[in-house]
N, C-alpha and C positions, 0 to 999 in steps of 0.2 A: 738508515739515518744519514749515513753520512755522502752517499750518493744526493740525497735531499739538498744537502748544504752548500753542494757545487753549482758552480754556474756553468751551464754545458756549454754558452759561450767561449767561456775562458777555459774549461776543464780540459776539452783538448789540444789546445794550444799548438795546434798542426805536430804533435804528436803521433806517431801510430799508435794502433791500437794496442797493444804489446805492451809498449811502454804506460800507456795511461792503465793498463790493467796493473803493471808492477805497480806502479805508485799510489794508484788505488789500495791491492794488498798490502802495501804498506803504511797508510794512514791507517786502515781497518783494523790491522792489527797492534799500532801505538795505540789507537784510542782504544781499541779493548783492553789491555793491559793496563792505562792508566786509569780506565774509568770502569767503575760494576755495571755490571748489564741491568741491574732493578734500574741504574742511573738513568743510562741510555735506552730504557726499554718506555719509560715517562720522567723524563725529565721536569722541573718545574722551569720559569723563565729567567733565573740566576742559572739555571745548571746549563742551560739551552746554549745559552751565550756563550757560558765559559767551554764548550764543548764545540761550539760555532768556532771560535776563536783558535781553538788547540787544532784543528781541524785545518783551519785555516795558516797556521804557521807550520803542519807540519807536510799541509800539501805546498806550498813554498820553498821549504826545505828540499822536497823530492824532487822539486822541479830546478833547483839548482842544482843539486847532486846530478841531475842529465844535462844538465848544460855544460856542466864543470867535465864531465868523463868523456 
């Protein structure tokens, strides 16, 4: 799902692969943590969004966390 939500344009961000793989493992695994898998597994279109959204600021986060180090 959450490969889904990226935009492959923007996802690698002249990144290497390595790095897009860490920060991938690390959305993957916030969003499992904050969310059940019955959630993520069918979500309805309030859940979609707000999982779009989490998704979305926590791939932001990762990609400052590599800018900043």
């Amino acid at each position: 799902m959450v490969m889904a939500m990226l935009d492959p344009t923007t996802a690698e961000g002249g990144l290497n692969s390595a790095v897009r793989m860490s920060i991938l493992d690390q959305v993957i695994d916030a969003v499992n943590r904050e969310f059940p898998g019955s959630l993520l597994r069918s979500p309805d279109e309030l859940e979609r969004l707000q999982v779009t959204q989490r998704v979305g600021g926590l791939v932001a986060a990762a990609f400052r966390a590599v800018n900043l180090s």
